[in-house]
C-alpha positions, 0 to 999 in steps of 0.5 A, spaced: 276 580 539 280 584 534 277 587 528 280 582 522 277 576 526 270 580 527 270 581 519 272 574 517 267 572 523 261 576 519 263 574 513 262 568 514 255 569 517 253 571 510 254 565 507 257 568 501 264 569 498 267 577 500 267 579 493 260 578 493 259 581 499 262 587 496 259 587 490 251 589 492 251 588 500 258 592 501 252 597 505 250 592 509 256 589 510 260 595 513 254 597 518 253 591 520 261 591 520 260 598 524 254 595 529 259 589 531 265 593 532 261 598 537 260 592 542 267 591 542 268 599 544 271 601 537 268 607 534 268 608 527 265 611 521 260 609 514 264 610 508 262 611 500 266 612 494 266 619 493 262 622 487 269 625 484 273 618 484 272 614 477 271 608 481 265 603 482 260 605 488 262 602 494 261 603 502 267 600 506 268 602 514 273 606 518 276 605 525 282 606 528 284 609 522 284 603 517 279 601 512 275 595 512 271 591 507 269 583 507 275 583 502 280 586 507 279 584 513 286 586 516 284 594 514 288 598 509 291 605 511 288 608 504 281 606 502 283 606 495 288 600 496 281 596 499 281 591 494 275 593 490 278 598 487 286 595 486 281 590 481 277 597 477 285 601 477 
């Protein structure tokens, strides 16, 4: 399985919409996220907004090198093009 389909996969398993994943289980997501993704032999690491950044807090997963989210499950090369801080810029 790839990573965007796990992501789309959980999604829908919370019942919610992306965008409400993000906001308020975005620390859930990314370890539930992160747990699945181990099973499938990828390694990955926990992520939250850095506390010198003027964005919204947030906890997002990294592996292989890209960033994910419930609202990019394609993966961003950059955290801060996860679209939670594309909507706060």
């Amino acid at each position: 399985m790839r990573l965007p389909d796990l992501i789309r996969r959980l999604v829908a398993a919370y019942g919610l919409q992306p965008c409400d994943i993000n906001n308020g289980n975005c620390d859930y997501f990314a370890e539930d996220f992160l747990f699945a993704s181990k099973t499938l032999g990828n390694l990955g690491e926990f992520f939250v907004t850095p506390d010198d950044e003027d964005l919204p807090r947030h906890c997002w997963a990294c592996v292989s090198g890209k960033h994910f989210d419930a609202e990019a499950p394609e993966g961003v090369e950059d955290w801060r093009d996860l679209p939670i801080f594309k909507k706060h810029s």
